[in-house]
N, C-alpha and C positions, 0 to 999 in steps of 0.2 A: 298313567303308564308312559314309558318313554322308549323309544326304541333309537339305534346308533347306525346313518350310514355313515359305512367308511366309503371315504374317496381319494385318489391318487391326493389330492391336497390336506388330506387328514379327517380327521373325523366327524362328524355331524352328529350332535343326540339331538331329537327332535320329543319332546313332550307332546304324548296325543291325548287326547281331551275324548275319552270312551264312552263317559255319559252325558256329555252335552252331543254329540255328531257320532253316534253308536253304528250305522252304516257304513261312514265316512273312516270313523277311525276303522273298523272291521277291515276295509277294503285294503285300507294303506297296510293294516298292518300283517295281512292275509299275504298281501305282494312281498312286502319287506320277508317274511319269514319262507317265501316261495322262491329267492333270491330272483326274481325278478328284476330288478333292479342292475343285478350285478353286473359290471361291463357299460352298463350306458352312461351315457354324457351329461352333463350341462348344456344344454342345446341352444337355451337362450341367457345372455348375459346383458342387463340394462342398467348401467350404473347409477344409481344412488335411486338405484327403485328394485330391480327384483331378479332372482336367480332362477331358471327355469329348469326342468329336468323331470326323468319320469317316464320317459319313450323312450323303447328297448331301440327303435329305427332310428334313433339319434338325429329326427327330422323337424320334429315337432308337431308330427304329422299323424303317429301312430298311438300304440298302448289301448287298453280297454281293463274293464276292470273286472273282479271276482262276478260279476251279477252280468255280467255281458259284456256288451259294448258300453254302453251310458250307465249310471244311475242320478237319483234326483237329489238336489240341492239340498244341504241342512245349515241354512242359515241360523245362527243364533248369538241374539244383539250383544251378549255381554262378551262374546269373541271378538276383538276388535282388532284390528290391524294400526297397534299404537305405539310399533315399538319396530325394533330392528330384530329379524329372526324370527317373524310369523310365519307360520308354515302353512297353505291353505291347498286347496284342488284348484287346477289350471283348467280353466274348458272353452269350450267354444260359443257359450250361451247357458240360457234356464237348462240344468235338468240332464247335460252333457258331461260330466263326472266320469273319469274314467280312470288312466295310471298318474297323469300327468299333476306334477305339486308347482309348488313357488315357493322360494325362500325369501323375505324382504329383506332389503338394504337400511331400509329406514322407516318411521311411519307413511302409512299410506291410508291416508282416512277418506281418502275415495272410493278405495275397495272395500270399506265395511257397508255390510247389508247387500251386497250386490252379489248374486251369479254368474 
């Protein structure tokens, strides 16, 4: 399944992965169709690593997701961060999953397998 943000720079379709990450995509896609999203920023911009976004307080401080505040990590190994335009959940640690995503710039095979 794939869903489209638009943003003042143009469009985004981002490919969600339903049966590998079925809470994760649930939540993003819960949000996306709740226009949650609509009006907030790009909050963080780290070049030739990652696009950050996903907090309605354009802080990078806010957002929470369909299940509360948090929910828990769905790591899964053959999802890799190998390429430019992964899409994954932003958090603050294990198990902290909320509105916030990332977009990559490039590969980043440090953030495969990690929380």
């Amino acid at each position: 399944m794939s869903v489209t943000l638009k943003t003042t720079l143009g469009d985004i379709k981002i490919e969600v992965f339903c049966d590998l990450v079925p809470k994760t995509a649930k939540n993003f896609l819960a949000l996306c169709a709740a226009n949650y999203y609509d009006g907030s920023v790009f909050h963080r911009n780290i070049s030739k690593f990652m696009l950050q976004g996903g907090d309605p307080t354009g802080t990078g401080k806010g957002g929470q997701s369909i299940y509360g505040k948090y929910f828990e990590d769905e790591i899964v190994e053959s999802l890799r961060h190998d390429r430019r335009g992964m899409v994954a959940m932003a958090n603050r640690g294990p198990h902290t999953n909320g509105s916030q995503f990332y977009i990559t710039y490039d590969k980043q095979p440090h953030l495969n397998n990690v929380n």
